[in-house]
DSSP file (Angstrom, degrees, kcal/mol; ACC not computed):
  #  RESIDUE AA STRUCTURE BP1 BP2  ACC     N-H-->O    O-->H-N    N-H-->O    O-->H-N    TCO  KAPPA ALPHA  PHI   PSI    X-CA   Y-CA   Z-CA
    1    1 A X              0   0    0      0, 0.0     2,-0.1     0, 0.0     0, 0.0   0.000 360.0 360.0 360.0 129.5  101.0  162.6   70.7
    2    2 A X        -     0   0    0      0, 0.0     2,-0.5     0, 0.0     0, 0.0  -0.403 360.0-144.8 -94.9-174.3  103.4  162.4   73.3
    3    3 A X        -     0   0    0     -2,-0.1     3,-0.1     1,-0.0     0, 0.0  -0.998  17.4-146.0-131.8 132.0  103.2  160.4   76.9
    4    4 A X        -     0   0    0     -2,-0.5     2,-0.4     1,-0.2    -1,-0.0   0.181  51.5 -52.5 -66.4-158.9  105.0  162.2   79.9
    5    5 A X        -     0   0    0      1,-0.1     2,-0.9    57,-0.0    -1,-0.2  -0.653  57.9-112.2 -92.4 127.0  106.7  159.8   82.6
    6    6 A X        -     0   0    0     -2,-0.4     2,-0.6    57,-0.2    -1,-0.1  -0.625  31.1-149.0 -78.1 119.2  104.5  157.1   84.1
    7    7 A X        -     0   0    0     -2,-0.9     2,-0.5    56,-0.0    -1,-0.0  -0.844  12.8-155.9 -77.3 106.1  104.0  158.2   87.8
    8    8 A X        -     0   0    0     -2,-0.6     5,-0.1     1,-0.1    -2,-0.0  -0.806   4.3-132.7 -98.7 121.0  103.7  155.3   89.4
    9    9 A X     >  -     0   0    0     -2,-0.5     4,-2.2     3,-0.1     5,-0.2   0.052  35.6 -99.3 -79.5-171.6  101.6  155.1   93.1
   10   10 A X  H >> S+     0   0    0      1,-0.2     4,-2.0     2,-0.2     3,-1.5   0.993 126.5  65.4 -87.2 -24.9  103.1  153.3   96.1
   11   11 A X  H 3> S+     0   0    0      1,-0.2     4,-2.1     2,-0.2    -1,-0.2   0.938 111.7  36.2 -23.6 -61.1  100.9  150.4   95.3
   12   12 A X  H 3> S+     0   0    0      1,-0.2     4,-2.1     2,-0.2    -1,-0.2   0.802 113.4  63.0 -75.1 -12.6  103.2  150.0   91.7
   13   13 A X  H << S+     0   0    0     -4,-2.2     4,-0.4    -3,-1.5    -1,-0.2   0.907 104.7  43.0 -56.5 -47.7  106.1  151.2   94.0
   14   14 A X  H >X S+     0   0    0     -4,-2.0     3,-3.0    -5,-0.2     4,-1.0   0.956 108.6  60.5 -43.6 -87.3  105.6  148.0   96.1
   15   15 A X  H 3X S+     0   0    0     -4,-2.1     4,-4.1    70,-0.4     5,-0.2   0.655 114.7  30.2 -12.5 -70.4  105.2  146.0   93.1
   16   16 A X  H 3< S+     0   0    0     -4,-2.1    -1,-0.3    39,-0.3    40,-0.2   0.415 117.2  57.6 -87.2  19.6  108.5  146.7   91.7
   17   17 A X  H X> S+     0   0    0     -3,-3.0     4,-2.5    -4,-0.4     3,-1.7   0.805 116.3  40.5 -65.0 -87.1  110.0  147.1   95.1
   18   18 A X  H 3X S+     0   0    0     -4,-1.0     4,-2.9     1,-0.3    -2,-0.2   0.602 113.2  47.4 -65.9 -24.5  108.7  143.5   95.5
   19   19 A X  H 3X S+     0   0    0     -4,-4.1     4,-2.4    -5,-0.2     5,-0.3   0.837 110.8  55.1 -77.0 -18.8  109.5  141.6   92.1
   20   20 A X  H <> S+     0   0    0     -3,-1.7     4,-3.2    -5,-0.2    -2,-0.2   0.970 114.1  38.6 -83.6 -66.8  112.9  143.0   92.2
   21   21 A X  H  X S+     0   0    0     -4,-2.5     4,-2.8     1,-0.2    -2,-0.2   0.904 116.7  53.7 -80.6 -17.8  113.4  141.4   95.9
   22   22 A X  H  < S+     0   0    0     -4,-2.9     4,-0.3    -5,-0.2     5,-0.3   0.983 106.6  47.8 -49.2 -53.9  111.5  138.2   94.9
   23   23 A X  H >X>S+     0   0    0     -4,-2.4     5,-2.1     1,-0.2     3,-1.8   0.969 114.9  49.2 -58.4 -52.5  113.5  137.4   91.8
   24   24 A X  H ><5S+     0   0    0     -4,-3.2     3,-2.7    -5,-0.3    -1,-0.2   0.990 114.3  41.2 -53.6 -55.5  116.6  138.0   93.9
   25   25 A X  T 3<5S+     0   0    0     -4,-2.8    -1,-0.3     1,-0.3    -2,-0.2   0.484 116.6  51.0 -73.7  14.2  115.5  135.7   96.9
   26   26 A X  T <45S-     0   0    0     -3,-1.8    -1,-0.3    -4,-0.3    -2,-0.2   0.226 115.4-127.8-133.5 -12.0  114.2  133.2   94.4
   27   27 A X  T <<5 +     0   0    0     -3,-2.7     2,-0.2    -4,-1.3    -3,-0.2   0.860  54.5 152.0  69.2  37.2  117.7  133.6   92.8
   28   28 A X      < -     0   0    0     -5,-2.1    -2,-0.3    -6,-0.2    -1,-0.2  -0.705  41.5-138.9 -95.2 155.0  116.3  134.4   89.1
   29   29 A X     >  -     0   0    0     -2,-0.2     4,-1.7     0, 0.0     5,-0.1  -0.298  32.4-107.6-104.8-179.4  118.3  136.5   86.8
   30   30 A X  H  > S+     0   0    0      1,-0.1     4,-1.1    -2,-0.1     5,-0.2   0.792 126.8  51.4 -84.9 -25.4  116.0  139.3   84.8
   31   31 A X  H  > S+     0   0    0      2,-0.1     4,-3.4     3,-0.1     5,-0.4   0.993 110.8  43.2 -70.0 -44.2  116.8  136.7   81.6
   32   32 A X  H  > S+     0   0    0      2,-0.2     4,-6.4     3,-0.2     5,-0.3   0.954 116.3  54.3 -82.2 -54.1  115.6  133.3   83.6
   33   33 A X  H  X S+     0   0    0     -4,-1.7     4,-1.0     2,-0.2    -1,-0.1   0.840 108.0  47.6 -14.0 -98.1  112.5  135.6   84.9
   34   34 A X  H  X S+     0   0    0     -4,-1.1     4,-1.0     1,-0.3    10,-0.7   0.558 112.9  47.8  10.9 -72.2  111.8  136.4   81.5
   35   35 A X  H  X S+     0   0    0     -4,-3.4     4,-1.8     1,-0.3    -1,-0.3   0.870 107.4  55.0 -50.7 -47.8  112.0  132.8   80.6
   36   36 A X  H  < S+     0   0    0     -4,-6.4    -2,-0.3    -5,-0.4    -1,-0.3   0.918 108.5  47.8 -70.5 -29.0  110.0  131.9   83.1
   37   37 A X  H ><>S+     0   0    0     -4,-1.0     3,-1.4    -5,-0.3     5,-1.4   0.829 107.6  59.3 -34.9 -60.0  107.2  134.4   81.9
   38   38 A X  H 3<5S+     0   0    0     -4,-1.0     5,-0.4     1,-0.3     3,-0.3   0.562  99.6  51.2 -41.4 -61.0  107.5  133.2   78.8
   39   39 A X  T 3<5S+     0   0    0     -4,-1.8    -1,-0.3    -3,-0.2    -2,-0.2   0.053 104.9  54.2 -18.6 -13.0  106.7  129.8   79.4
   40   40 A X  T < 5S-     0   0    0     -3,-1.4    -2,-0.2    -5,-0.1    -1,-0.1   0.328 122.7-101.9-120.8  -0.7  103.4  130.5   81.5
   41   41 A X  T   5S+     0   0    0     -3,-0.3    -3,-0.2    -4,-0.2    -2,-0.1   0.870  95.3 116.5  86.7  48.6  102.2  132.6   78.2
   42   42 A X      < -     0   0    0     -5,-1.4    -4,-0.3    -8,-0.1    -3,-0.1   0.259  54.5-161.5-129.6  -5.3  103.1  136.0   80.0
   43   43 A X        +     0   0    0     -5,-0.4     2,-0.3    -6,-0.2    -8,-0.1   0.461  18.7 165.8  18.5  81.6  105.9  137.2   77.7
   44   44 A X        -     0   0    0    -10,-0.7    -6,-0.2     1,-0.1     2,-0.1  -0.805  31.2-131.8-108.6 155.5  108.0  139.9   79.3
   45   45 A X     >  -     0   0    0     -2,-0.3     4,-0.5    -8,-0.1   -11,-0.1  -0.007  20.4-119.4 -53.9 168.7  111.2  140.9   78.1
   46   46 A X  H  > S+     0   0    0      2,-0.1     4,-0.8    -2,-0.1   -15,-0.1   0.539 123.3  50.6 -98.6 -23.8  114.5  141.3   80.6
   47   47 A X  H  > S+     0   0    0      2,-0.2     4,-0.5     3,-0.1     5,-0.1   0.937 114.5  42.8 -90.4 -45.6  114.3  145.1   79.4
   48   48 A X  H  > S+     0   0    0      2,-0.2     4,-2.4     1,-0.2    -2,-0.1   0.747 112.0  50.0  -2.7 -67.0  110.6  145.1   80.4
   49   49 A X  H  X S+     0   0    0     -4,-0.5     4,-2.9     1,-0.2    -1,-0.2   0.789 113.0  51.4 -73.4 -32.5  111.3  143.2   83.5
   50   50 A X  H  X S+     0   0    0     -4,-0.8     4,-1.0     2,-0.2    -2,-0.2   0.608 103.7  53.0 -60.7 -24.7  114.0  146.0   84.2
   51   51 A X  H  X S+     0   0    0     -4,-0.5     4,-1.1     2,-0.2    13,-0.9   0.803 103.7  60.5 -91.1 -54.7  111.7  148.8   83.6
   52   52 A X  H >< S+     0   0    0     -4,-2.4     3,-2.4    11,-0.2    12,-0.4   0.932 109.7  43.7 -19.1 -84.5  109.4  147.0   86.3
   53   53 A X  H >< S+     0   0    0     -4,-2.9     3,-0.8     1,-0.3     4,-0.2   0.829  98.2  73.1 -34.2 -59.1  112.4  147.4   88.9
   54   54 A X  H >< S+     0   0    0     -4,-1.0     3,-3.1     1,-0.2     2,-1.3   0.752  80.8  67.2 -22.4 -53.4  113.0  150.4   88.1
   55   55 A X  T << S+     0   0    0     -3,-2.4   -39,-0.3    -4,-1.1    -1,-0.2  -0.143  82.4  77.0 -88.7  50.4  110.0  151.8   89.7
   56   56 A X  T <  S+     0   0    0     -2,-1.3     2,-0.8    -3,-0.8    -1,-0.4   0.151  82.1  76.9-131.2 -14.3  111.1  151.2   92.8
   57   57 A X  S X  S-     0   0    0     -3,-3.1     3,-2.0    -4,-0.2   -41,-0.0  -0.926  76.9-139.0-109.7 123.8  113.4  154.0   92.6
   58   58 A X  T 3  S+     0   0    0     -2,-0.8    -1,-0.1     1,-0.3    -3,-0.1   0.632  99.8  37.7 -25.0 -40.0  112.0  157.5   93.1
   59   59 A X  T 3  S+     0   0    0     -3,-0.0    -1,-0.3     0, 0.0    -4,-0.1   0.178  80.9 144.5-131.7  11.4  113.8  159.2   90.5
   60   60 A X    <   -     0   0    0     -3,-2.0     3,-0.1    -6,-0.3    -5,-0.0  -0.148  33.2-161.4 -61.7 157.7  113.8  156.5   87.9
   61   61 A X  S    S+     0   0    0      1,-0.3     2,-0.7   -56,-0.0    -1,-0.1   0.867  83.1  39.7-100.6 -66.7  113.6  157.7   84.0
   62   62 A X  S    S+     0   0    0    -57,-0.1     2,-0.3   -12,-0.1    -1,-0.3  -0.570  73.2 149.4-102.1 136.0  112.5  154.6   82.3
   63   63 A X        -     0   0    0     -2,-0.7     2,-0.3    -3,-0.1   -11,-0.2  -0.853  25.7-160.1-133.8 164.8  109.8  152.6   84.5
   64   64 A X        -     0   0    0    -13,-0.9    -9,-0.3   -12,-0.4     2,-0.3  -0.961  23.2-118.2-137.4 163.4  106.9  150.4   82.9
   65   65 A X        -     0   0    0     -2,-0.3     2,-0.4   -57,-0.0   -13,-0.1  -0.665  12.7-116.2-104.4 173.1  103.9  149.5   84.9
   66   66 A X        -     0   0    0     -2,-0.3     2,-0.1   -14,-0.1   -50,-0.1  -0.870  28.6-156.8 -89.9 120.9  102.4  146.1   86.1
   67   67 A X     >  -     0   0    0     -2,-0.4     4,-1.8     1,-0.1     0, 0.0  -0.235  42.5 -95.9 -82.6 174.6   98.6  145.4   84.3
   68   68 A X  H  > S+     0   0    0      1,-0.2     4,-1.1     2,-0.2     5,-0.2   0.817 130.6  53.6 -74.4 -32.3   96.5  142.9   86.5
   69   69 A X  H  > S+     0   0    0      2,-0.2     4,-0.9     1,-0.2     3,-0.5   0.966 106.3  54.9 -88.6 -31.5   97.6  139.9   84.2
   70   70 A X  H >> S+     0   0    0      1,-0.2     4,-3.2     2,-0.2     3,-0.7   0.967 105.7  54.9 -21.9 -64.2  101.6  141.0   84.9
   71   71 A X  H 3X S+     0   0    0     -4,-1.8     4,-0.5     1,-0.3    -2,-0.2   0.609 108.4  46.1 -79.3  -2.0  100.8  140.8   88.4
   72   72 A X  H 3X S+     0   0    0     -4,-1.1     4,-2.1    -3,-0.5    -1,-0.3   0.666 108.8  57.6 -67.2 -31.3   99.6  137.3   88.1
   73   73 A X  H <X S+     0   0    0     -4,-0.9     4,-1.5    -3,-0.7    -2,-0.2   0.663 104.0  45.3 -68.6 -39.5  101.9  136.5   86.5
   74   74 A X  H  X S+     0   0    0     -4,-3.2     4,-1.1     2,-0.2    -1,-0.2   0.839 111.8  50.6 -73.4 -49.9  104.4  137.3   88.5
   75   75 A X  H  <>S+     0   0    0     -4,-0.5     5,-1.8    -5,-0.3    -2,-0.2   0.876 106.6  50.7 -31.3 -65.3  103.2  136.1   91.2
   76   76 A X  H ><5S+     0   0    0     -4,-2.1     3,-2.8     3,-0.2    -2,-0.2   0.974 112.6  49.9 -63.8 -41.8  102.4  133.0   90.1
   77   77 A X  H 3<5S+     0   0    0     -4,-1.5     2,-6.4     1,-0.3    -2,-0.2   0.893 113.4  41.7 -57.5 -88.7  105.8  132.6   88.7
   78   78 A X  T 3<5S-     0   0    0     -4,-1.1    -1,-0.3     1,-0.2    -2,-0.2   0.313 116.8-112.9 -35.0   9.4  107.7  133.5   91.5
   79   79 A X  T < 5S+     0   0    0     -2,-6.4     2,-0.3    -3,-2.8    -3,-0.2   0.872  71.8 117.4  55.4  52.5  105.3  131.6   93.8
   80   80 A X      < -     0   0    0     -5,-1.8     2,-0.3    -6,-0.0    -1,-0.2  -0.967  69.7 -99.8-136.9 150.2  103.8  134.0   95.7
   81   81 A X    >   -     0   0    0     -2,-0.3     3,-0.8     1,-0.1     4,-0.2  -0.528  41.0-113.6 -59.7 142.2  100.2  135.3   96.3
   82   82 A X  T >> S+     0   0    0     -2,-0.3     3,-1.7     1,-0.2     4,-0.7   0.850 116.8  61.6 -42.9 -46.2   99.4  138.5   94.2
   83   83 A X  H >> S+     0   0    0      1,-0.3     3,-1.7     2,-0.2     4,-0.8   0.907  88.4  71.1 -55.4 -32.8   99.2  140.5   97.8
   84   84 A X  H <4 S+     0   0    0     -3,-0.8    -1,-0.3     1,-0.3    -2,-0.2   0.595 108.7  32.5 -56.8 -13.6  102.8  139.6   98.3
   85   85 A X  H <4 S+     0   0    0     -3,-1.7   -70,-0.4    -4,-0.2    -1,-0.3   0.520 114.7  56.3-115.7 -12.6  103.6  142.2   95.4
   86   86 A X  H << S+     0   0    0     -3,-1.7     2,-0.3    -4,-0.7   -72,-0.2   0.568 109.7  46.4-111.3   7.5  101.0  144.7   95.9
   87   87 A X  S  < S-     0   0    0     -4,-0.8    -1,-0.1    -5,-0.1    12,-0.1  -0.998  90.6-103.5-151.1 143.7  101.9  145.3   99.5
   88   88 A X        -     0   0    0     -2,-0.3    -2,-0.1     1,-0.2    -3,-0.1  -0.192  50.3-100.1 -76.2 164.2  105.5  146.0  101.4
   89   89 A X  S    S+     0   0    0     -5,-0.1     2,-0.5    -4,-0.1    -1,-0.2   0.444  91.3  77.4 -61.7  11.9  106.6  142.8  103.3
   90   90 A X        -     0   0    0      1,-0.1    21,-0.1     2,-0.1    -2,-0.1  -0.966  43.8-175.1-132.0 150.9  105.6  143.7  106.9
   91   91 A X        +     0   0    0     -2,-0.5     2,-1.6    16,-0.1     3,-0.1  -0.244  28.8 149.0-123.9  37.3  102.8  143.7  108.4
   92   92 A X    >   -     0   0    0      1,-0.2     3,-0.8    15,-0.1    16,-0.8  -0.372  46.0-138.5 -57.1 113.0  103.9  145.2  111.9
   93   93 A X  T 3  S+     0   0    0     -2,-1.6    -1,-0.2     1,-0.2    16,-0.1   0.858 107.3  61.7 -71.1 -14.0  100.7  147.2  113.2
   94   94 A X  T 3  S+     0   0    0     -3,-0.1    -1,-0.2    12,-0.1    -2,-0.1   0.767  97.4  85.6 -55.7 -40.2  103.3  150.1  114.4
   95   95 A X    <   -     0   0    0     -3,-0.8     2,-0.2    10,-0.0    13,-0.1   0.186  66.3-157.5 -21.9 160.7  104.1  150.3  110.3
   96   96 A X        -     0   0    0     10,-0.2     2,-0.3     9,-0.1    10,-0.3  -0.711   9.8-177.0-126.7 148.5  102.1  152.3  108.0
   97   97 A X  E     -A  105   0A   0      8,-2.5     8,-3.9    -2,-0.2     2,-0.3  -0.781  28.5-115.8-125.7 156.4  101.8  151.9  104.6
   98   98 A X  E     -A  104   0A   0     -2,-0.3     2,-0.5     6,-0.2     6,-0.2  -0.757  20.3-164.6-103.5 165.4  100.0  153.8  101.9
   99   99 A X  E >>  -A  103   0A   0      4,-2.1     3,-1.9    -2,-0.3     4,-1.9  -0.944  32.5-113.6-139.5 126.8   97.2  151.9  100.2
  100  100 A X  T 34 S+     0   0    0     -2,-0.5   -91,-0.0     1,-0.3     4,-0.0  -0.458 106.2  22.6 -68.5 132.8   96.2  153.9   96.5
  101  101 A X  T 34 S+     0   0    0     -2,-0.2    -1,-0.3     1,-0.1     3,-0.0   0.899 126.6  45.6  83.4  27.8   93.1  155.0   97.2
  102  102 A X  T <4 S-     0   0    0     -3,-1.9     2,-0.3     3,-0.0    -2,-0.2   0.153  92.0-130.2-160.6 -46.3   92.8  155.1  100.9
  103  103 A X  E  <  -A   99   0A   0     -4,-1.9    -4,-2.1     2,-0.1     2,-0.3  -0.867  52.8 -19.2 103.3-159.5   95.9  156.7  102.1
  104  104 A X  E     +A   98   0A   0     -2,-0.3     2,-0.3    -6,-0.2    -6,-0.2  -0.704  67.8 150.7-116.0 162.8   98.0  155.8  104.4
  105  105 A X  E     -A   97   0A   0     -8,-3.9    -8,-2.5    -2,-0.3    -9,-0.1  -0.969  51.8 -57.6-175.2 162.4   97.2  153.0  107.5
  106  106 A X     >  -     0   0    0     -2,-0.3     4,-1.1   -10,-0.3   -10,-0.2  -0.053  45.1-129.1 -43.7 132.1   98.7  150.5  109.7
  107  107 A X  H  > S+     0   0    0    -15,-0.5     4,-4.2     2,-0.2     5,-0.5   0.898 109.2  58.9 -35.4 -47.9  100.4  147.8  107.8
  108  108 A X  H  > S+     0   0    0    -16,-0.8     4,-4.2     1,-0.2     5,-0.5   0.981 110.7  45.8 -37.3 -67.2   98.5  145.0  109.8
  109  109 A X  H  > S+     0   0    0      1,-0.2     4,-2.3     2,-0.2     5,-0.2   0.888 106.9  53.9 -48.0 -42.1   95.3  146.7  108.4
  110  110 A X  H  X S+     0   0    0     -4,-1.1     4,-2.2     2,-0.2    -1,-0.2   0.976 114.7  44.7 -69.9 -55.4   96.6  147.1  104.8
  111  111 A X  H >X S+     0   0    0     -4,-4.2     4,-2.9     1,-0.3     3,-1.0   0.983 112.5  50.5 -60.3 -39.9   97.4  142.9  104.9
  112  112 A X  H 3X>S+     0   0    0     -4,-4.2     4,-1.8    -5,-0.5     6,-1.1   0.933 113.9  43.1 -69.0 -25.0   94.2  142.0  106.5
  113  113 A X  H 3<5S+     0   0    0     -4,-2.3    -1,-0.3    -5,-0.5    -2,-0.2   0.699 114.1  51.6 -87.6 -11.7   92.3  143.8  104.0
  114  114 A X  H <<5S+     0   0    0     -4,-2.2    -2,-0.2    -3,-1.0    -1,-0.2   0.698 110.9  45.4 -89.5 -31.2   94.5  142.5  101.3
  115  115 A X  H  <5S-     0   0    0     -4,-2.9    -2,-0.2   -32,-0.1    -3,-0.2   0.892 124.5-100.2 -94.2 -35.7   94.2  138.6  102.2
  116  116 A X  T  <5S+     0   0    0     -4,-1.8    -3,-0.2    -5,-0.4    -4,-0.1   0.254  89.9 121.6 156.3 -15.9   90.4  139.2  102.6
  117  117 A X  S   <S-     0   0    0     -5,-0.5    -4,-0.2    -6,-0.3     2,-0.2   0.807  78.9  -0.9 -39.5 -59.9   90.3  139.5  106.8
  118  118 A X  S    S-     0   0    0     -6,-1.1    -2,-0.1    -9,-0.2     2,-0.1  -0.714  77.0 -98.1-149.0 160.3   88.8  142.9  107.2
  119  119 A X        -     0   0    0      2,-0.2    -1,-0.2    -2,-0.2    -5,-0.1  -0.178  38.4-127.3 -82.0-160.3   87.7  145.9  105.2
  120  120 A X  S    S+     0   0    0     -7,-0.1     2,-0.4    -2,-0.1    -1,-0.1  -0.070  86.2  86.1-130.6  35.1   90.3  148.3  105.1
  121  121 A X  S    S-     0   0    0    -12,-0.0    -2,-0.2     0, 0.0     2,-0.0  -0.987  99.7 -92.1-138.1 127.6   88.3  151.5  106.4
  122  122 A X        -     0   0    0     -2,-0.4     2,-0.3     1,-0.1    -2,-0.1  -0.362  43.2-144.3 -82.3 147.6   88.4  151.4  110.5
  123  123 A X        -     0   0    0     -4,-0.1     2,-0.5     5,-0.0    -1,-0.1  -0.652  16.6-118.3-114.1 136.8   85.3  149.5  112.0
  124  124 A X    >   -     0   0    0     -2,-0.3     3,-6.2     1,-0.1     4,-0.3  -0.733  37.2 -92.1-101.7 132.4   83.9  150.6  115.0
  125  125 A X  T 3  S+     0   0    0     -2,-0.5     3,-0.5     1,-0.3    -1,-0.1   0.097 119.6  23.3 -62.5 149.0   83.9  148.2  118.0
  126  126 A X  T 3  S-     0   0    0      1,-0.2    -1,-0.3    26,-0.1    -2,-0.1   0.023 107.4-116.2  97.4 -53.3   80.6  146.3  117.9
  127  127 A X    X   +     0   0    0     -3,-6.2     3,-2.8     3,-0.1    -1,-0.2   0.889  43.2 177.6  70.2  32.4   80.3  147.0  114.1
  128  128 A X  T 3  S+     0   0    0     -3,-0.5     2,-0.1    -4,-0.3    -2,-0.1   0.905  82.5  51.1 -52.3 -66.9   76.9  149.3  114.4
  129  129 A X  T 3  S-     0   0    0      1,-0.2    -1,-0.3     2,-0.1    -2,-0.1   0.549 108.0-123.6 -29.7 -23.4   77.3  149.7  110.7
  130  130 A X    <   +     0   0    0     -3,-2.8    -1,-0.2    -2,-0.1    -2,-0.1   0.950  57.2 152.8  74.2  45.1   77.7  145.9  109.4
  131  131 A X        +     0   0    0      1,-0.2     4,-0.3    -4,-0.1     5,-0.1   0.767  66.4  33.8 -95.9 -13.2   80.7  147.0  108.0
  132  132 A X  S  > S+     0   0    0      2,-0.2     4,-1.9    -5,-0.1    -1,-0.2   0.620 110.0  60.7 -64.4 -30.2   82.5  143.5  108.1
  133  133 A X  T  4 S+     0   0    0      2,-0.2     4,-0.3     3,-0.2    -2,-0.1   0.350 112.9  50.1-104.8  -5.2   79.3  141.2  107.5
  134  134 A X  T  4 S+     0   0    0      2,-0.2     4,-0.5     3,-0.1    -1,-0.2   0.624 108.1  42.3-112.6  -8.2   79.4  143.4  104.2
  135  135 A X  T >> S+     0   0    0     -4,-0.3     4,-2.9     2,-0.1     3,-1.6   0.852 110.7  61.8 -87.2 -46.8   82.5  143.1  103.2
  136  136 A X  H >X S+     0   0    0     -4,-1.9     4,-1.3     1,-0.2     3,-1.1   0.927 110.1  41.1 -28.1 -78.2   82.3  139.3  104.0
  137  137 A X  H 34 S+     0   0    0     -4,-0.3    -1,-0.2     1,-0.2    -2,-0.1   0.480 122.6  36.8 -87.2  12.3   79.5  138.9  101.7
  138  138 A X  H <4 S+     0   0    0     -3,-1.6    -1,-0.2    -4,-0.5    -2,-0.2   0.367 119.2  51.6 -93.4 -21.7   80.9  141.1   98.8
  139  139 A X  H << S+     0   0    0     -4,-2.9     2,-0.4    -3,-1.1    -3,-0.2   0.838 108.7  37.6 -71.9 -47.2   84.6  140.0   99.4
  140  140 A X  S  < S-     0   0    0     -4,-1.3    -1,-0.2    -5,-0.5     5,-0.1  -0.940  82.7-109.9-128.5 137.5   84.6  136.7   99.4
  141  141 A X        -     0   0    0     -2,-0.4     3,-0.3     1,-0.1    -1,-0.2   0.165  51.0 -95.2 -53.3-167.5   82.8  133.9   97.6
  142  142 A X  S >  S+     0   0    0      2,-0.1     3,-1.9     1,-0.1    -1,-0.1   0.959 120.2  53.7 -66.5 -56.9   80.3  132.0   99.7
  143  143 A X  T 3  S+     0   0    0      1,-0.2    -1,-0.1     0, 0.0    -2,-0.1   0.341 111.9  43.6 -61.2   5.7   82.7  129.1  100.7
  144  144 A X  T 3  S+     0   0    0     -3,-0.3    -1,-0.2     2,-0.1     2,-0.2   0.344  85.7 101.1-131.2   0.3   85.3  131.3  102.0
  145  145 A X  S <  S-     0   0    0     -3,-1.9     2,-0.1    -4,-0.1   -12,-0.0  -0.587  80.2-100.2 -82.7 154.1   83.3  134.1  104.2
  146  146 A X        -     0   0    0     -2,-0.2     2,-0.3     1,-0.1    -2,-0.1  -0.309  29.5-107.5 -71.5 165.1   83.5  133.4  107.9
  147  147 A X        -     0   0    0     -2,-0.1     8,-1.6     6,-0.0     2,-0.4  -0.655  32.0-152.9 -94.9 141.9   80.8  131.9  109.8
  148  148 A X  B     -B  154   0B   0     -2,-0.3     2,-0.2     6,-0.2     6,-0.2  -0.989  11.9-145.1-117.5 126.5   79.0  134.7  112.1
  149  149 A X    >   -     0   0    0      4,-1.5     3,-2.6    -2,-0.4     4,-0.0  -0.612  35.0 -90.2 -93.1 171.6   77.4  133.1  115.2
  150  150 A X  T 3  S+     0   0    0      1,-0.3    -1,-0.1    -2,-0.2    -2,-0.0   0.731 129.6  50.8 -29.2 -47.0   73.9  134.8  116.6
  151  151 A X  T 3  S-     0   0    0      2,-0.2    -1,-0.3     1,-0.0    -2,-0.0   0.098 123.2-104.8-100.7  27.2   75.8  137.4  119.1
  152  152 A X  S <  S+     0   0    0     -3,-2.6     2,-0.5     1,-0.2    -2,-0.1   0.512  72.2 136.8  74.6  14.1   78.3  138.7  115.9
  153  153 A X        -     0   0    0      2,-0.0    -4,-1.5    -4,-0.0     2,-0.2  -0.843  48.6-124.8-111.5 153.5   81.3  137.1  116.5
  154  154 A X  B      B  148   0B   0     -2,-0.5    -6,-0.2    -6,-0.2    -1,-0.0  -0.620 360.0 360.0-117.6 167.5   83.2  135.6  114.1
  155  155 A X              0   0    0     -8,-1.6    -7,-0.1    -2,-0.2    -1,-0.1  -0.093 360.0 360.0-130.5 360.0   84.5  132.3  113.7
């Protein structure tokens, strides 16, 4: 059985968009990467890591994708939160970005729903729906949801 070309969405476009300009601003080569992978029991390859990058280009042939434990990995290596790869570096509300599985919406929205802020589906002033006071308490662990006072606003 053969496998056609992994299409990668812009979520995995970010991704290798974003390890590509992390490892540069972090002044890692794709071998010291590697290494550094390697060392945190994440074992990528420099041809691997290369394949990543790749899919930051449109019209690339050989791309690999990022699994959830890649992107931790990466992350952690490179010091960054996991949203810091999954999403492009601005958060300008004039922006939009596309979010897999949503479409496309203000950057601003994309980050606040990515650190944890907001749901990522627009909330209607007021909130008839409780659509915040339910992502709050599916989103976030107890210790980390905002405090809601008596008249909804949060804290």
């Amino acid at each position: 059985m053969t496998t056609g070309r992994i299409e990668l969405g812009p979520n995995g476009r970010a991704v290798a968009a974003n390890v590509k300009r992390l490892r540069a601003a972090r002044g890692l080569s794709l071998r010291a990467l590697s290494e550094a992978l390697g060392e945190v029991g994440r074992g990528l390859s420099q041809d691997a890591i290369n394949k990543i990058e790749n899919g930051a280009k449109p019209d690339a042939k050989q791309v690999r994708r990022v699994d959830v434990d890649d992107l931790v990995a990466l992350a952690a290596v490179l010091r960054v939160n996991p949203s810091a790869l999954l999403l492009p570096p601005t958060d300008d509300p004039a922006e939009t970005v596309e979010v897999t599985g949503v479409g496309e919406v203000s950057a601003e929205a994309a980050w606040d729903w990515a650190d944890g802020e907001m749901p990522i589906e627009h909330v209607e002033p007021g909130d008839p729906t409780g659509a915040i006071l339910q992502f709050e308490f599916h989103a976030r662990p107890p210790r980390r949801r905002r405090q809601i006072s008596p008249g909804g606003d949060y804290g």
